[in-house]
C-alpha positions as CSV (number, residue, x, y, z in Angstrom):
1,X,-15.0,-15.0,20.0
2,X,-13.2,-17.2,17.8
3,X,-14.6,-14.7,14.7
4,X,-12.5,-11.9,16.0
5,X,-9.6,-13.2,17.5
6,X,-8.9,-14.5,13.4
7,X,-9.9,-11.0,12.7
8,X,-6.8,-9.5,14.8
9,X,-4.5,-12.5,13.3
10,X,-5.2,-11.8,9.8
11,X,-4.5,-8.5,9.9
12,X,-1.3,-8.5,11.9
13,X,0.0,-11.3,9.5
14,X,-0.9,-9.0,6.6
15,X,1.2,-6.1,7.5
16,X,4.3,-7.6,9.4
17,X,7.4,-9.6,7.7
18,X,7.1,-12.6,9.9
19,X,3.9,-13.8,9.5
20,X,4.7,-16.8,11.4
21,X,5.5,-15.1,14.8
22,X,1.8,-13.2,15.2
23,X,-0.2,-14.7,18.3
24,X,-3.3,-13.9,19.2
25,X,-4.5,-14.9,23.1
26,X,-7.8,-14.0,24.1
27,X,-8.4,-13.6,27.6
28,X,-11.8,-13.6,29.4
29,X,-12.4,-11.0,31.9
30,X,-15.2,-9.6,33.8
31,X,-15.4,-6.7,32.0
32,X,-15.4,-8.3,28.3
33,X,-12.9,-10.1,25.7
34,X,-9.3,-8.8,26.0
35,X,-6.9,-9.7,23.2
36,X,-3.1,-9.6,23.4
37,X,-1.3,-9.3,20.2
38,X,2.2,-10.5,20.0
39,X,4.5,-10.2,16.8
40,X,8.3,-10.3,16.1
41,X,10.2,-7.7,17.6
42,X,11.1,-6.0,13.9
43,X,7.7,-5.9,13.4
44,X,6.3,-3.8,16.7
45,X,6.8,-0.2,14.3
46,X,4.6,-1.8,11.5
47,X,1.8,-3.2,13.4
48,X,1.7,0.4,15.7
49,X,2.2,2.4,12.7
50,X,2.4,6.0,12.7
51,X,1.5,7.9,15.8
52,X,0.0,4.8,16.5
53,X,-2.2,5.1,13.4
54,X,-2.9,1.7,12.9
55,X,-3.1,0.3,16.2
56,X,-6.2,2.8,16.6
57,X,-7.4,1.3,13.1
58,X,-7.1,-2.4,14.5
59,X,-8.8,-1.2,17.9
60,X,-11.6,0.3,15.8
61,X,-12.4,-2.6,14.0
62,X,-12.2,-4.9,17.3
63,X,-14.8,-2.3,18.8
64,X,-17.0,-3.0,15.5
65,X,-16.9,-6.1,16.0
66,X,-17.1,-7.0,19.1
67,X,-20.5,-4.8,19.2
68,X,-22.0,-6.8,16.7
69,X,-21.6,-9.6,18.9
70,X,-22.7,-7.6,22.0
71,X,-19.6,-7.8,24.0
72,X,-17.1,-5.5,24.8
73,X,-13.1,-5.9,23.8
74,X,-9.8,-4.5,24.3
75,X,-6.6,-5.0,22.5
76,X,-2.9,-4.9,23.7
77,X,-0.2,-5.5,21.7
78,X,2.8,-6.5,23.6
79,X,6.3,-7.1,23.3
């Protein structure tokens, strides 16, 4: 899902101060979509946010999402 995957990216490259180093992989698994967000190491507190905050935000709208299209999705941020 090509729709959501740009979704996740634009996002992360809103709130983080090195827009260049977001990545986005999606990986295909038997249970649905899972995405892996990857971002500069400075940036780890913004995109998690407070108490995790916005990580739950960016997880909500991924779930949104991905039930309009009928599938089911995950997302990890990783270091």
């Amino acid at each position: 899902m090509a729709i959501v995957k740009d979704l996740i990216e634009f996002i992360a490259k809103k709130l983080v101060e090195h827009p260049d180093d977001v990545q986005v992989q999606l990986i295909e698994t038997d249970h649905g979509h899972e995405y892996k967000l990857r971002v500069h190491q400075e940036d780890m507190g913004r995109v998690i946010g407070k108490s995790g905050r916005t990580a739950k935000a960016m997880r909500t709208l991924l779930s949104s999402a991905a039930a309009k299209a009928n599938i089911h999705a995950t997302l990890e941020i990783v270091e």
